[in-house]
C-alpha positions as CSV (number, residue, x, y, z in Angstrom):
1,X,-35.1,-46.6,21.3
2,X,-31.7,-48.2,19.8
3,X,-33.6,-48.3,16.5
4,X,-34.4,-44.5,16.2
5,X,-31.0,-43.7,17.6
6,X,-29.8,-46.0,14.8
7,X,-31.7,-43.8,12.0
8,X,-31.6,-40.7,13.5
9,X,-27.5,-41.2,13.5
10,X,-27.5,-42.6,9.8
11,X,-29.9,-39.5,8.8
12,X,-27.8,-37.0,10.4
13,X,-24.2,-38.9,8.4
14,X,-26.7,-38.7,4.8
15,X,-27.2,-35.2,5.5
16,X,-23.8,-34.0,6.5
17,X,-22.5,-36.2,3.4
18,X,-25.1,-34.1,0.9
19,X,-23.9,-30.8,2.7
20,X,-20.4,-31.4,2.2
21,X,-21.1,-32.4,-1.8
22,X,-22.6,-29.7,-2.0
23,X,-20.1,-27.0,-1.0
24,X,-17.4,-29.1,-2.4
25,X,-19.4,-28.4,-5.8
26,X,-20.1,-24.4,-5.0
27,X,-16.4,-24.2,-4.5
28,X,-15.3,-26.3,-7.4
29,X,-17.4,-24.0,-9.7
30,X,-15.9,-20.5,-7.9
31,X,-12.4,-22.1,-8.5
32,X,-13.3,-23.1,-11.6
33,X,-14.6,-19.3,-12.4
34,X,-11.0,-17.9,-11.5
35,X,-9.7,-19.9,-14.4
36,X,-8.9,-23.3,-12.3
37,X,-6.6,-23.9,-10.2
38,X,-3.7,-22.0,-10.1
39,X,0.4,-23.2,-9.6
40,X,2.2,-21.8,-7.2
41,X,5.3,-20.0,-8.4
42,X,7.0,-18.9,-5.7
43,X,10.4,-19.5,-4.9
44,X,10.2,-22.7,-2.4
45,X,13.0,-22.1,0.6
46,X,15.6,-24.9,-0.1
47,X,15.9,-25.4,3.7
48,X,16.0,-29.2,5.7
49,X,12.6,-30.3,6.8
50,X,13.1,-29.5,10.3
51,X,14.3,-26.2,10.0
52,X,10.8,-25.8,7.6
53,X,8.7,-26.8,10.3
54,X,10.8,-24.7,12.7
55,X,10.7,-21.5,11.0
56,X,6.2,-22.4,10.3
57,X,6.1,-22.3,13.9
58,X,7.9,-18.9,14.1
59,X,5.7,-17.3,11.6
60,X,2.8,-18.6,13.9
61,X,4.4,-16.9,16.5
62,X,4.9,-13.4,15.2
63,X,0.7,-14.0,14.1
64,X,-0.2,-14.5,17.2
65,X,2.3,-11.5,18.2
66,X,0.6,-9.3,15.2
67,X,-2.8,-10.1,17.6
68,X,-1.8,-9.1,20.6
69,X,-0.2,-5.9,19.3
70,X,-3.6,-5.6,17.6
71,X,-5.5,-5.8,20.5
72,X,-3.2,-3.6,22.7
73,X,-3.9,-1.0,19.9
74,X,-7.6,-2.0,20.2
75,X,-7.4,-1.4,23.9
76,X,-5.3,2.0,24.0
77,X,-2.9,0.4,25.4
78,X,0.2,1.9,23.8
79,X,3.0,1.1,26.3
80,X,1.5,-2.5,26.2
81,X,1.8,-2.6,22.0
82,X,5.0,-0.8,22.5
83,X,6.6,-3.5,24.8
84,X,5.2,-6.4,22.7
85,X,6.6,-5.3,19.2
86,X,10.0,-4.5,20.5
87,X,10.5,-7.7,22.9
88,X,8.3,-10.1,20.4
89,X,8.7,-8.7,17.1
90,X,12.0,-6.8,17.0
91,X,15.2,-6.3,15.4
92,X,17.6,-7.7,17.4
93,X,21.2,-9.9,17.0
94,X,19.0,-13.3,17.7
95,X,16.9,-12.2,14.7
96,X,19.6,-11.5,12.8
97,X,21.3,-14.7,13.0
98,X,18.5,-16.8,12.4
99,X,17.1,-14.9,9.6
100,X,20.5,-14.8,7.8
101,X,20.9,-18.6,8.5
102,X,18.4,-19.4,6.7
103,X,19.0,-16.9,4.4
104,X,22.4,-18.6,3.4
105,X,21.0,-22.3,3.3
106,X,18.6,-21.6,1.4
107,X,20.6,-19.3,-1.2
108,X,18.1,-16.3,-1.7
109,X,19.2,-12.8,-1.5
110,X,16.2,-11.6,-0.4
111,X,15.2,-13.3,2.4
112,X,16.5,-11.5,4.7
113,X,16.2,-8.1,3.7
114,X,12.3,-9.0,3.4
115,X,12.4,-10.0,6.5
116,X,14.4,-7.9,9.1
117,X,12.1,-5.6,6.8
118,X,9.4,-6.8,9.0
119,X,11.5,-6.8,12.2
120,X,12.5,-3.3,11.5
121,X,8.8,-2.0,11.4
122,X,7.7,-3.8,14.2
123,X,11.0,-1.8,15.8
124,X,9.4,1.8,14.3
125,X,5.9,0.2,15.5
126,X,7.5,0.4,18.9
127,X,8.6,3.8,19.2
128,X,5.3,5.1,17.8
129,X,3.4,3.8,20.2
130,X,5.5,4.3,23.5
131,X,5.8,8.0,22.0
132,X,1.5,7.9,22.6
133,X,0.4,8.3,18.6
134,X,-2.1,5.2,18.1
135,X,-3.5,6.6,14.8
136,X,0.4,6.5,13.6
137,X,1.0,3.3,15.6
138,X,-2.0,1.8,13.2
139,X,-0.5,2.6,10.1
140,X,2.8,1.0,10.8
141,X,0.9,-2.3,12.1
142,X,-1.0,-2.6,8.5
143,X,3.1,-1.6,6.8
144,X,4.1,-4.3,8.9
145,X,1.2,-7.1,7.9
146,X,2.2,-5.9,3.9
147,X,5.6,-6.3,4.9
148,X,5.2,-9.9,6.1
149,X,2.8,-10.2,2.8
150,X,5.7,-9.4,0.7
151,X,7.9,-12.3,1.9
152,X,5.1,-14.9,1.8
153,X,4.5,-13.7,-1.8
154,X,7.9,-14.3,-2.9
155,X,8.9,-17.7,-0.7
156,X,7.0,-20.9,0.1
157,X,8.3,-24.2,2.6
């Protein structure tokens, strides 16, 4: 029994190994398609380490607040979406601050207009849907997603 555990177990490790070649290769060859691999030329945040990991976790955050305005929306739930954008998502003096602190350390004029830019539609994204127009609400959640886009386009930790 030991012994067929035994090959079963190094069968399953060949397999896995083969499987994983494998779409190492097919992705390899996509890459290589694409013209290679590519450099990444945005403008890298000249922030401490800690505040980097800091503000990573943030941008997690307002992810996981993009979802649950998401599924409010998905739910017809306006007040709900309304409540989270503002009180999660908004404009507000705390956002400020932090946004223009790291702004100033790490020297880049646009950081924080792209990002209160973000703040500011979640803020619109509010007021659309506690005034009941989902279909309107919708477009201002994809401005919003193009909106955090354009900062993640421009800046890298």
């Amino acid at each position: 029994m030991k012994k067929i555990l035994s090959i079963a177990a190094a069968i399953t490790f060949l397999t896995a190994g083969v499987s994983l070649a494998d779409e190492h290769a097919q992705m390899h060859e996509m890459m290589m398609k694409k013209g290679g691999p590519k450099t990444d030329d945005r403008t890298e945040l000249k922030i401490p380490a800690p505040m980097k990991v800091m503000q990573k976790g943030m941008m997690r955050q307002h992810l996981d607040t993009i979802s649950e305005i998401t599924a409010a929306l998905a739910q017809n739930d306006l007040n709900k979406a309304s409540t989270i954008a503002r009180t999660k998502l908004g404009w507000t003096q705390e956002e400020e601050k932090r946004c223009s602190l790291v702004g100033q350390m790490a020297g880049e004029a646009d950081f924080v207009p792209l990002g209160k830019a973000v703040h500011l539609k979640a803020d619109e994204l509010a007021d659309t849907a506690k005034a009941g127009n989902r279909d309107k609400a919708l477009v201002l959640l994809s401005e919003l997603i193009t909106n955090c886009n354009t900062c993640h386009q421009k800046f890298r930790h």
